[in-house]
N, C-alpha and C positions, 0 to 999 in steps of 0.2 A: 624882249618878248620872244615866243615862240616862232621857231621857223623852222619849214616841214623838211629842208633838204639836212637833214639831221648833220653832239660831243658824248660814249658810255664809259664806264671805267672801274678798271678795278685796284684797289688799294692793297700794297706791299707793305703794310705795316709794324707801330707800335702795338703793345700791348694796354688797355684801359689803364688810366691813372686815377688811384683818390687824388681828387683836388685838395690843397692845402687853404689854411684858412689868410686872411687879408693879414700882410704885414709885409716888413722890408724883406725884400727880396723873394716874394712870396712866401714868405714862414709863417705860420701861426706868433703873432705878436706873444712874447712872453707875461706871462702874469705874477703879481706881486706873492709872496710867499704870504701861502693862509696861517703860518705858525706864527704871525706877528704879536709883540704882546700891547695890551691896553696903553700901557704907559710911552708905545713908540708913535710918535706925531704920525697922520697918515700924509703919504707924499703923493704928490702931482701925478696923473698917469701922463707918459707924454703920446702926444699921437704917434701911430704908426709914421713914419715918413714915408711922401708919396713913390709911389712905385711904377716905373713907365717898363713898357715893351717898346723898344727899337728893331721893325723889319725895315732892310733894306732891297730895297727892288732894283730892277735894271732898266724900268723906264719912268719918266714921267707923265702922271698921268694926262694924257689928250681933253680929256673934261671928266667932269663927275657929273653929267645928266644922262640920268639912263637911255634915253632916245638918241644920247649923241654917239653912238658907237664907242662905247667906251675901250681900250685896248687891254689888257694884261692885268697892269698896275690898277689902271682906273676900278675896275672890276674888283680887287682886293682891297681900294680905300672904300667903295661902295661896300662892302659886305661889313665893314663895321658900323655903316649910316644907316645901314640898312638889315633886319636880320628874316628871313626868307622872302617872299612869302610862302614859301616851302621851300624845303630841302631833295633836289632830286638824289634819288639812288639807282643803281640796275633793277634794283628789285621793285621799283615804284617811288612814287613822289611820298614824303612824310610832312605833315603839315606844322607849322611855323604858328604866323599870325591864324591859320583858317586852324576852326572847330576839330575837321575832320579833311581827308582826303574824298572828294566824292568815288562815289560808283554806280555801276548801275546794281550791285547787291544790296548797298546800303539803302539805297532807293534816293539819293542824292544824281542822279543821272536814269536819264530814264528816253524811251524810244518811242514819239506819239505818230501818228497817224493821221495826218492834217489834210485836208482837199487843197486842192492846186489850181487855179485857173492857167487860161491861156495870156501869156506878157508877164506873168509872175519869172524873178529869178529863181532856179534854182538851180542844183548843181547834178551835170548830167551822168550817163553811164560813163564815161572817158574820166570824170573828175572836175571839170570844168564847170566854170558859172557861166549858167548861158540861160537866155530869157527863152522858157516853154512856148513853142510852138507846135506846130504840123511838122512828123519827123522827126524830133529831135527824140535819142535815145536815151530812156531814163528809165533808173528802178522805181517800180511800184511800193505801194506799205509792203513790208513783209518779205521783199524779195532783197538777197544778200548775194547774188550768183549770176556772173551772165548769164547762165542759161534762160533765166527771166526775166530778163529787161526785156521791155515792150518800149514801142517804137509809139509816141504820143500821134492820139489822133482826134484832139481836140474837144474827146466825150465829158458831162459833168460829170462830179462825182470821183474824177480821181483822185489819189490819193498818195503819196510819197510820205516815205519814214523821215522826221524832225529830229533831233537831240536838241533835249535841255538839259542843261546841270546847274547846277544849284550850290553855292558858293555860302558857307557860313563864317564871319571873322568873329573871333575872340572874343570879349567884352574887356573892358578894362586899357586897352591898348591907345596909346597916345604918341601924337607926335612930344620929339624933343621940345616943342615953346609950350609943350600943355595940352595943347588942344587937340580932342577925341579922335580919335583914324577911324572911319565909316565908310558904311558902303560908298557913299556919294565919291572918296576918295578912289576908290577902284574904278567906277563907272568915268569919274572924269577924264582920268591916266587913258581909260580906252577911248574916248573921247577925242583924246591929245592925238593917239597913234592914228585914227582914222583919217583926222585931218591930211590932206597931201602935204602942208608943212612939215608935217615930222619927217617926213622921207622914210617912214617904218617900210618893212615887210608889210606886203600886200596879201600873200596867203591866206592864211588866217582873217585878216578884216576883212575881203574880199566874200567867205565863206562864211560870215557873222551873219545873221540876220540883226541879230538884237543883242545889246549886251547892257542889263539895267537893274537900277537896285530896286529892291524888293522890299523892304525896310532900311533901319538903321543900320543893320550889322549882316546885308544878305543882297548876296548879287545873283543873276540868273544870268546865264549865256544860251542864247536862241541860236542854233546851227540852219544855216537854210536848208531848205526842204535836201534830202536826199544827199545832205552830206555827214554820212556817220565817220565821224573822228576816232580814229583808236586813241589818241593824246587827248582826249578831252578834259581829263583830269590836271592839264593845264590850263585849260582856258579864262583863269584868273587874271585880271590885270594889278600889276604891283601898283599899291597906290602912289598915288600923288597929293601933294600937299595944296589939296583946292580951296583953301581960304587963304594961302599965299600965291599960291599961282593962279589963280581964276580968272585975274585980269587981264592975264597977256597970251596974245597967239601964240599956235604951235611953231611958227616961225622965231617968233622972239625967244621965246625959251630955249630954240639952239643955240644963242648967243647971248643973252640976258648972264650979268654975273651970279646972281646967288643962282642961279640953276647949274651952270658950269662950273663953280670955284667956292661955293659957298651951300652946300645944299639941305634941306631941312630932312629929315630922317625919322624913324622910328626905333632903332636898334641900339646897339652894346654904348657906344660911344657917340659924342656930339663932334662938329666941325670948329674949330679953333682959327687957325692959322694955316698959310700956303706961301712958302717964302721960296719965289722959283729956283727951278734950277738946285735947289738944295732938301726941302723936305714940306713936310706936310702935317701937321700936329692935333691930336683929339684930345679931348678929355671924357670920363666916365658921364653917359646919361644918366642923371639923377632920375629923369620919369621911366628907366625902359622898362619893361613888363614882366621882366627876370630879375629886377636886381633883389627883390625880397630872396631869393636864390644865393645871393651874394655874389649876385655876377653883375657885370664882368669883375674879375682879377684885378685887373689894373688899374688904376690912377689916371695916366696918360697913354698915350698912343702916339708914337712918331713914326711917320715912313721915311724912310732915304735914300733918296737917289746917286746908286752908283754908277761909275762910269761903264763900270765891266765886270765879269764874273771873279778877276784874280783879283782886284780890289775889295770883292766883297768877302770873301773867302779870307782874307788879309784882316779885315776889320772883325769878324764872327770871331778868330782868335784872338783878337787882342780885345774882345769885349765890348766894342762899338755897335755891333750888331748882335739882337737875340735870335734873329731869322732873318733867311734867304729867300726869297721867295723862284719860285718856276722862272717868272719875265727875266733872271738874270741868265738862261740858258746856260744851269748848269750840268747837262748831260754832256757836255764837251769836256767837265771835268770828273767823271764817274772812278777815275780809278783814282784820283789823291783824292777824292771826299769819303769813297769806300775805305783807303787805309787810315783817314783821319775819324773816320767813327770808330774803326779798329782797335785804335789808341784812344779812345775816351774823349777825343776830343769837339764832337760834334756828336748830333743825331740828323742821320739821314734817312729821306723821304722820299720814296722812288715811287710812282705807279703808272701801270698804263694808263696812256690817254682811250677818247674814243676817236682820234685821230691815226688811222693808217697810211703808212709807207707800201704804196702798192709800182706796181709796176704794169703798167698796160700798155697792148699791141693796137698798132695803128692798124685795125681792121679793114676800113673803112675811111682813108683818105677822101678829105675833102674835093681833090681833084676828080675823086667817082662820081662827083652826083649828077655830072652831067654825063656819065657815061662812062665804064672803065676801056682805056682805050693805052694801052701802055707804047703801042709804037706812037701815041702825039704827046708823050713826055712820062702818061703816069708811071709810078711806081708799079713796080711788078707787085701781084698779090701774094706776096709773100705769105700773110696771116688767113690767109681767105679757109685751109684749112684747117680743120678745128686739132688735128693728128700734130699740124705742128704747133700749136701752141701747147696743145699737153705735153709734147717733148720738151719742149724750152723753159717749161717747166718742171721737170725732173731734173733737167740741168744744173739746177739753181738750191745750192745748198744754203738754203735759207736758214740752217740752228746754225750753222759757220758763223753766219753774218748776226745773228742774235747772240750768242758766246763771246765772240771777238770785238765786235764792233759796239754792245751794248751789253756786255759783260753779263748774261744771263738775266737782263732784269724784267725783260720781256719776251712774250710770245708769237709763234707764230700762227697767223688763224689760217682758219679748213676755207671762208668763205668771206662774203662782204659783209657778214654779220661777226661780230667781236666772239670769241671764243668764249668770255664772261655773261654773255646774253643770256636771260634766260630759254628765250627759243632758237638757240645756236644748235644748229645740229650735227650730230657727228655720223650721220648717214651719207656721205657728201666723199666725192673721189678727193684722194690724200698723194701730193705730190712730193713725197721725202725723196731726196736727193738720192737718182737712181740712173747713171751714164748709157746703163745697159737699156734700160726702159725707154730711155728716151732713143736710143738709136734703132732699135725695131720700130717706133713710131715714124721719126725718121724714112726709113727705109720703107716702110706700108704708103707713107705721104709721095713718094718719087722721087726726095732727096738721100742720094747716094754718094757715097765716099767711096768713089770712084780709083781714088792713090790709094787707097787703103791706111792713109796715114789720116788718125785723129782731130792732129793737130790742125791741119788745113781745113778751108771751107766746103760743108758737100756741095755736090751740084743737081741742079733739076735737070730729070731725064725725063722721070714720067707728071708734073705736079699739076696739078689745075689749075688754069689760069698763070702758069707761070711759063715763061720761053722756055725751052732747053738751052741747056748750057749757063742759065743762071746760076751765079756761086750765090750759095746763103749766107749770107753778110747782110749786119744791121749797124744802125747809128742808134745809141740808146744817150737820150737827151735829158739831160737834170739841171738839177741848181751848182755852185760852186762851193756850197757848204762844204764844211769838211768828214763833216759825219759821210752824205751821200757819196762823195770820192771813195769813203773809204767804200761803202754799200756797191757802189758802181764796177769798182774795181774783182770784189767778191761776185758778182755776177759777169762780170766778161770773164772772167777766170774760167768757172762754170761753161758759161755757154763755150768758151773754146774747145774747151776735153771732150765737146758734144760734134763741134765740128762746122760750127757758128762763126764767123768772122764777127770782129766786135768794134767799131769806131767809136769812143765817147766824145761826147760833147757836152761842154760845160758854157750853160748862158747863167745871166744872172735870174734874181728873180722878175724882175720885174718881166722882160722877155720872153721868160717860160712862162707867165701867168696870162699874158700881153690878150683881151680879148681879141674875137677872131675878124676878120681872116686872117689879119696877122700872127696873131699869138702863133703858136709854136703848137699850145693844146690846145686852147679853145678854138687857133685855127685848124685843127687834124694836121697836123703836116708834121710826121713822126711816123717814126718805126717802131721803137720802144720808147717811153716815157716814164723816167721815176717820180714822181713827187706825195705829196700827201694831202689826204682827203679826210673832213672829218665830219660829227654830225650835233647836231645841237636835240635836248631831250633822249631819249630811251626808245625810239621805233627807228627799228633796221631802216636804210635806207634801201630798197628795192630801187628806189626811182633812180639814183645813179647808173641804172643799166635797161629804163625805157627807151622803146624806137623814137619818143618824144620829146626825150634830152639830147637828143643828138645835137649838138650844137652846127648851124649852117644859116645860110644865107635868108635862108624860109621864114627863120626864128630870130633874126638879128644878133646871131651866133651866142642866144644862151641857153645853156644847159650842161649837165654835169656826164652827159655818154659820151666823153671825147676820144670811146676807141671806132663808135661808128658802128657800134653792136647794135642788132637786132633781133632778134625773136618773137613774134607774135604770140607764140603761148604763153613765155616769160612776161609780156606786156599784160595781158589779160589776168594773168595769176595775181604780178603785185597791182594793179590795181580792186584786184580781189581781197590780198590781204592787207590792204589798207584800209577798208570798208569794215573789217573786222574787229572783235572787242578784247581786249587785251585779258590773258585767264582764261579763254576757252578753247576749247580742240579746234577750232575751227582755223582761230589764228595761229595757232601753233601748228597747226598741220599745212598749211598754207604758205606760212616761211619757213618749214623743212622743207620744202616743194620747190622754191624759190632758190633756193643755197643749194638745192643737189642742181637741179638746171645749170645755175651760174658754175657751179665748180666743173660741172662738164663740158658747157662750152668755152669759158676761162676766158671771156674776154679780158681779163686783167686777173696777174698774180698777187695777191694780199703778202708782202714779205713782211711786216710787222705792224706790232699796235706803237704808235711812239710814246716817249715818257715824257713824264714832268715831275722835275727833277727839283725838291727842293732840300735846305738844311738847316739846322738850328741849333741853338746851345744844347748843351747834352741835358739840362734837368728839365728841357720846359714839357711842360702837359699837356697832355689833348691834340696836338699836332698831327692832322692825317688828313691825306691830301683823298678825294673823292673823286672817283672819274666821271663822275655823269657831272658835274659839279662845272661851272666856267671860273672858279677862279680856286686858290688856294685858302684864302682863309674862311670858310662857310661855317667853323667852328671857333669861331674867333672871342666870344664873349666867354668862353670854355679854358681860355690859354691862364697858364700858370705855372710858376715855378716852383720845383720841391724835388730836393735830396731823391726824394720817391720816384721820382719820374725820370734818374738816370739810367738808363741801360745799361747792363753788364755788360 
C-alpha cells in the first residue's frame, strides 16, 4: 500500500519485441504441410510440449502476503499472482484491473465543499489529523495557499475542501478458484489495512475518511475534510480474496499459511508448490482476464533461490536460469555482465532506481537542541554556513564516481527530485566539480589555507560559530559495502585537493541505520553521512527536508531530516506543494521552487540515482525493468522467447 515518505525511475532499455506464438521454446509450434495428398492417412497433431521460465533470485521470499512486508523476491513471486492493480510510471499510474486511471479532468476525482462542525476530524494547515476546535489552523473551501488559512472560530457554516475519487474495476475479472473480483474485494483489503493488526502505514488510513464500494464493480475513497492528495490517483486498495479470507483477523492473516505460502491471486500464473530453501513453482491461470490474449507465454514458472550473484551468473550460462532478477545484486558485477552481453551471451537490464546515493552534512547535531555550546563537548559548527557546504560540494567530482564506479549507467541529479521527474527542474544551482570554486567559497566562509599547501587542512580564522584555529577535518560515515568504499574514497580524494581533511568510517548497516539516539543518523551524530534514500509512488519527496522530520528526542527520533535542516519558507512551500494537483502550474511551479531552495541551501548532496541491476537469456521478450515499479517483473505475463528478441 501507499506510503507518503516516497521509489521513480527510469529504464535503460530494450527495444519492443513481436511476441512469438505458444510452442517449445517459445516458437510458433510447426504446422502440418497443406500439400498433403487424399490418399496420405491424417496423423496425430502432438501437443506443444510444456514450456517453463526459470528466474533465479537472490532471496527467499520472507512471505507472500501483501501486508507482510514482503522483501525483493517476495514482491516478484507476487507480481505473477497478482497482475496490477495498476502499473505505476514517471509519467502517471496506467490502469491494470481498473477501467480507467481517475482524475480530476475525467471527472473520476473531484473537489466538494462540505460543512465541518466543531470535534469533527480533519486534517489541518500543518497537514495533520487533528480534531477542529477553537484555534486550530485550517484551510477554508477554496483556499490552496497560506496566505488563506483562517484560524477556526467555531462559526456555522464552515466549510473545508473534501476529495473523492471514484475507483472503476473491469468486468469479467476473476479470482484464480473462479470466483468474480469485486468491489467488496478492494473495500475489504482496506478493511484488513485499517485494522491495527496489519501493522500498515498509518498515513493514508489515518487521512481516509471513508473507503467503500459503490456497487458491484466501484469503489469511492472519502479524504477527510481538507486533505487534498496530489497521489490520489492511488488510493485504490489491491484486493483481497474475501470469500476466502473473511473469516480471520488481520492478525491471523500475518501468520495463517495460505496467506504467506499459498496465496490466492488474480493474475498471469497460479501458486503450485514452495519447496524451502530451494524454489517456488507456478503454473498458467486458466481464468486470468488476458489469456484470450494468449498470455502468459509459459506453461510454468519456477523461481530459484541462489546463494549469490556468481552462482547465478554461473547457472544463466549454462542454461539453468532464464533470469536474473535485481535481489541478486548484480551491480557489483556490471562490468563481466557488460562484456558478457557484448558477446551474445546474455541480455542486460540496467536502470535507475528512485533510490539515491546522497551525502548529507550534519547541520544540526543532535547535541544542539539543548543549546550549541562547543566548549561543553559539541562539535564545532563546522556546516552551520551554507558557503561551506556549496564548497564541499564542488569538491566532489560526482560524473568520476558515476563513470568509474557505475560505469556510466547512471546519473547525477541537480536536486532531491530524480532528474527523470517530470517537474524536475533544471533552474537549480549545479555543482560540477570545480576546486577553484570551491576555494573562493572557502575563503568568503573564514576557512583559510594559511601554508598555502592544498593538500593540508584550511583553518578557521574568521567562520561563524567556529573557534579559530580549527582545522577543517570531517569523519564521513557509511556502510562497508564495497560499492560505497569505493564512492567514499572518490569523495575524500576530492574533498582533499579542496583542503578538507577526510577520516572514513565504515560501520555496518545495521549501526548506520540504528534508530536514534543511538543510531549514528537517525541519532544526528555525524559530520558527513553517505547512504541511500528512496521513495515509494511518483511525488517528490519535499518532506525529507521539513523542520518536522528532524529526527529527536520531541518525536521519539523519527523522521527523515537527519542533517538537522531547517527553513521555514522551505517548510511552508512543500507543504504547499503537496496540497497540489498533479498537471497544473501550480504544482509544477511549487516544486521548481522547492529544488532551487534545497539546491541552494544544500543540506545534502544528491551523488546518484542507484541501479537495479538485472539479466537474462539473450532471446527472452519483454524484459524491462520500470523505476517507479517495486519490483522487476511487472510485465511478467508478456515474457517470451524468440530468435526475435536477441540483440545484436
Amino acid at each position: 500500500m501507499k506510503n507518503w515518505t516516497l521509489f521513480i525511475v527510469i529504464v535503460f532499455l530494450l527495444a519492443a519485441c513481436s511476441l512469438p506464438g505458444e510452442g517449445e521454446s517459445g516458437l510458433a509450434t510447426p504446422q502440418p504441410d497443406s500439400a498433403s495428398t487424399d490418399s496420405a492417412p491424417a496423423l496425430p497433431t502432438a501437443a506443444p510440449a510444456p514450456v517453463t521460465l526459470t528466474i533465479c533470485t537472490g532471496q527467499e521470499p520472507n512471505t507472500l502476503y501483501p501486508y507482510g512486508s514482503p522483501n525483493t523476491a517476495a514482491r516478484n513471486v507476487l507480481a505473477a499472482l497478482y497482475d496490477g492493480p495498476m502499473d505505476g510510471f514517471i509519467s502517471g499510474n496506467v490502469p491494470v484491473i481498473l477501467e480507467v486511471i481517475p482524475s480530476i479532468q475525467n471527472g473520476d476525482a473531484q473537489l466538494a465543499a462540505v460543512p465541518v462542525k466543531r470535534g469533527e476530524l480533519v486534517v489541518d494547515a500543518n497537514g495533520n489529523v487533528s480534531v477542529l476546535d477553537f484555534g486550530l489552523r485550517v484551510y477554508p473551501s477554496g483556499c490552496n495557499d497560506q496566505a488563506c488559512v483562517e484560524t477556526y472560530d467555531g462559526r456555522d457554516g464552515f466549510t473545508m475542501d473534501q476529495m473523492i475519487v471514484t475507483f472503476h474495476i473491469k468486468p469479467g475479472i476473476t479470482w484464480s478458484d473462479g470466483t468474480p473480483l469485486t468491489a467488496a474485494d478492494s473495500v475489504y483489503a482496506y478493511q484488513v489495512a485499517v485494522d491495527p493488526g496489519s501493522r500498515q502505514s498509518s498515513y493514508l488510513l489515518d487521512r481516509t475518511q471513508a473507503y467503500e464500494e459503490v456497487d458491484e464493480l466501484t469503489t469511492q475513497w472519502w479524504g477527510r475534510p481538507g486533505f487534498i492528495d496530489s497521489s490520489y490517483s492511488s488510493n485504490f486498495w489491491s484486493p483481497f480474496p474475501k470469500h476466502l479470507w473473511g473469516s480471520l483477523r488481520a492478525d491471523q492473516l500475518l501468520v495463517a499459511d495460505h496467506t504467506l505460502r499459498e496465496p490466492l491471486g488474480w493474475g498471469a500464473y497460479v501458486f503450485e508448490e514452495w519447496i524451502p530453501g530451494e524454489l517456488i513453482r507456478m503454473s498458467r491461470n486458466p481464468a486470468y482476464f488476458r489469456s484470450e490474449e494468449g498470455l502468459p507465454h509459459f506453461d510454468y514458472l519456477v523461481y530459484r533461490f541462489m546463494p549469490n550473484a556468481e552462482s547465478a551468473i554461473s547457472a544463466l550460462s549454462a542454461g539453468n536460469c532464464d533470469l536474473l532478477d535485481s535481489s541478486l545484486r548484480l551491480d557489483g558485477q556490471l562490468d563481466l555482465l557488460t562484456q558478457m552481453e557484448k558477446d551474445g551471451l546474455l541480455k542486460l537490464v540496467v536502470a535507475a532506481t528512485p533510490i539515491m546515493e546522497r551525502l548529507d552534512f550534519g547541520i544540526n547535531p543532535a547535541s544542539y537542541d539543548d543549546g550549541y555550546a562547543p566548549g561543553a563537548g559539541d562539535r564545532q559548527n563546522l556546516f552551520g554556513d551554507v558557503r561551506t557546504r556549496q564548497a564541499l560540494a564542488y569538491c566532489i567530482d560526482r560524473q568520476e564516481i558515476i563513470d568509474t564506479v557505475l560505469l556510466g549507467y547512471t546519473v547525477v541529479p541537480n536536486s532531491f527530485v530524480s532528474p527523470y521527474h517530470p517537474v524536475a527542474s533544471q533552474d537549480v544551482a549545479l555543482y560540477s566539480y570545480d576546486v577553484a570554486a570551491a576555494a573562493d567559497l572557502l575563503t568568503q566562509a573564514g576557512w583559510l589555507d594559511t601554508d598555502q599547501d592544498a593538500s593540508t587542512p584550511r583553518v578557521a580564522v574568521n567562520v561563524a560559530g567556529v573557534a579559530p584555529g580549527t582545522l577543517l577535518t570531517v569523519t564521513l560515515t557509511t556502510t562497508q559495502a564495497l560499492q560505497r568504499r569505493q564512492v567514499s574514497e572518490i569523495i575524500a580524494e576530492g574533498l582533499g585537493s579542496c583542503g578538507v581533511g577526510v577520516e572514513l568510517n565504515y560501520l555496518d548497516q545495521a549501526s548506520l541505520y540504528a534508530s536514534g539516539p543511538q543510531g549514528v543518523l537517525f541519532g544526528r551524530q555525524f559530520d558527513l553521512a553517505e547512504y541511500a534514500i528512496g521513495v515509494l509512488g511518483t511525488e517528490p519527496a519535499c518532506s525529507w527536508f521539513l523542520s518536522g522530520e528532524i529526527p529527536s528526542a520531541q518525536n521519539q527520533w523519527l523522521g527523515m531530516n537527519v542533517s538537522g535542516y531547517s527553513n521555514p519558507d522551505y517548510d511552508e512551500l512543500c507543504l504547499a506543494a503537496r496540497r497540489s494537483i498533479p498537471g497544473t502550474s501550480e504544482y509544477t511551479e511549487r516544486y521548481h521552487r522547492l529544488q532551487q531552495i534545497n539546491a541552494n541551501d544544500l543540506p545534502s548532496i544528491p551523488l546518484y540515482l542507484r541501479l537495479r541491476v538485472a539479466a537474462a537469456r539473450p532471446d527472452l521478450c519483454s524484459f524491462t525493468i520500470d523505476l517507479t515499479s517495486s519490483g522487476d517483473l511487472w510485465r511478467i505475463e508478456e515474457f517470451a522467447v524468440s530468435p526475435a528478441c536477441r540483440q545484436e
